[in-house]
N, C-alpha and C positions, 0 to 999 in steps of 0.2 A: 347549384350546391357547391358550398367551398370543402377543399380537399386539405385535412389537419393532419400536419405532420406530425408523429409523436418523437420528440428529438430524442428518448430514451432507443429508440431505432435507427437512429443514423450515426454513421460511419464517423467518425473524428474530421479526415477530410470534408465530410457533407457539412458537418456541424461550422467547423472553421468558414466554410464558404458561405454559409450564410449569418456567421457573425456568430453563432451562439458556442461557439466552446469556450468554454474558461476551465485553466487547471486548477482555481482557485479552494474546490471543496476536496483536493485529492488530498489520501496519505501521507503523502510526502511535499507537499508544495512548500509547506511554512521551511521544512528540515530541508530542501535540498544544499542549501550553502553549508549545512552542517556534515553533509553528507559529501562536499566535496573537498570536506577538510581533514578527512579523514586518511590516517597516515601513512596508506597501505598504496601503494602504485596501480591496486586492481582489486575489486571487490566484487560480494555476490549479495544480491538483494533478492527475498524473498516477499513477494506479492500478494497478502493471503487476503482474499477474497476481488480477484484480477477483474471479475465479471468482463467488460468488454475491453478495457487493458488499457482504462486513461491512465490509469496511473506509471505503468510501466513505458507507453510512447511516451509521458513527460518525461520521465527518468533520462530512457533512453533519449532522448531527440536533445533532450538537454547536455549532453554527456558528449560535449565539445573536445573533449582530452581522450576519451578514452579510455576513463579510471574504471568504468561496470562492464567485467569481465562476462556475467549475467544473471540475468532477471529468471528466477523463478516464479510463473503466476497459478496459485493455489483456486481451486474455483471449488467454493464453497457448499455442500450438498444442500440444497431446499430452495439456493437463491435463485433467480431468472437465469436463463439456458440465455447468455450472451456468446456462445464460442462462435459463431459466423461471423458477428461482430468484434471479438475479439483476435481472432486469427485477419481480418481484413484489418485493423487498427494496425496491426503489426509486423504486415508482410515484409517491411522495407528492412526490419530488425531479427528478421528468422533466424537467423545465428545467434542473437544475447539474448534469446526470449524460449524459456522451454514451460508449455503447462504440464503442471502435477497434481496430482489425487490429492485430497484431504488427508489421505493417510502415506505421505511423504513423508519418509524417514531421515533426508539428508539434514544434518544439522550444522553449526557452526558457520552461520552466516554473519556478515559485516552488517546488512542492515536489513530489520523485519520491520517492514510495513501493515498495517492494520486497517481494514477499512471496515469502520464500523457505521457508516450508512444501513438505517434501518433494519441495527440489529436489536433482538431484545437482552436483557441480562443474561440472562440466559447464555444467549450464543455468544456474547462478549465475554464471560465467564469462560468458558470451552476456549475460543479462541485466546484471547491474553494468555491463561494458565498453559495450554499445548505449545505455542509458538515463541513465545517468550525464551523459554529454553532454546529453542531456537539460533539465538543472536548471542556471537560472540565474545567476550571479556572485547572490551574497548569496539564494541560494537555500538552501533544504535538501534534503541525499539521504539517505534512511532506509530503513529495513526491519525487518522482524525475526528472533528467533531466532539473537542476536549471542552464545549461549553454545554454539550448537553448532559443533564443530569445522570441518564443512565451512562455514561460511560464515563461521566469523575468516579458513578461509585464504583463500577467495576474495575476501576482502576486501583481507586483508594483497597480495594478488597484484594486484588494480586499484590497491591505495595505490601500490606499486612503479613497477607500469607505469604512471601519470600523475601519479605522482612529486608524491603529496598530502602534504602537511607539518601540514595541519591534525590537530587529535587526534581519536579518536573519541568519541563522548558514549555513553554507557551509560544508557537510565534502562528501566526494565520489563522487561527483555532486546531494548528496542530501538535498534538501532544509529543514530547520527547525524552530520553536522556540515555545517557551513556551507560552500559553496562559494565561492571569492576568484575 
């Protein structure tokens, strides 16, 4: 009997070792060169929904210079219990990596990431509307997965209701723009 891996169970390392990670569906993948343009010498980026924390090793592992002072990773109530996984993703980074409760109060961060992987309206609603405020003037707010329908409209529905005039940026299928 053959023995199946479920790769939503393995480590970043295990994954790379056998060829299957790609940071290609994360929050931030399409925005990182945006996010290293950013004019600030040192920034804090908000993780919200970290689950096993590819998004935050991409940030981090990519972050050549130095500019992500740290990564806050928000773990979302109802999603899959990732923290063994996520704490092993991130050992080498325990300094610029702190997790936080869904009901984190710190605000004024440089850049809020989104992961809306298999949310419903609903929880894209809740999320956008709470975190959004979040991210500071001359900030970025991003996510991904800006070709699936529910998340243009929940998008198109927070653009309305705080009545954002900036455009969206499109790059990897991930969504973006600056905040005034």
């Amino acid at each position: 009997m053959m023995n199946f891996l479920n790769p939503e169970l393995l480590s970043i390392s295990k994954s790379k070792e056998m060829g299957i990670w790609s940071p290609g569906g994360l929050s931030s993948f399409g925005v990182l060169p945006y996010i290293k343009r950013l004019p600030k010498p040192k920034i804090n980026i908000l993780d919200v929904g970290a689950e096993k924390g590819e998004n935050a090793f991409f940030l981090l592992d990519s972050d050549k210079n130095d500019k992500i002072e740290m990564v806050y990773g928000v773990q979302i109530v109802g999603d899959a219990d990732y923290s063994g996984l996520l704490h092993e993703n991130l050992k080498d980074f325990s300094s610029k990596f702190k997790v936080v409760d869904q009901d984190f109060q710190k605000t004024g961060f440089d850049v809020v990431c989104v992961n809306t992987s298999g949310k419903s309206a609903f929880d894209l609603d809740m999320m956008f509307n709470l975190y959004y405020d979040y991210t500071k003037s001359g900030g970025i707010f991003c996510g991904n997965n800006h070709a699936t329908p529910v998340v243009k409209e929940a998008l198109g529905r927070l653009r309305r209701a705080k009545r954002i005039g900036q455009p969206i940026n499109v790059s990897f299928d991930n969504f973006f723009w600056y905040i005034r």
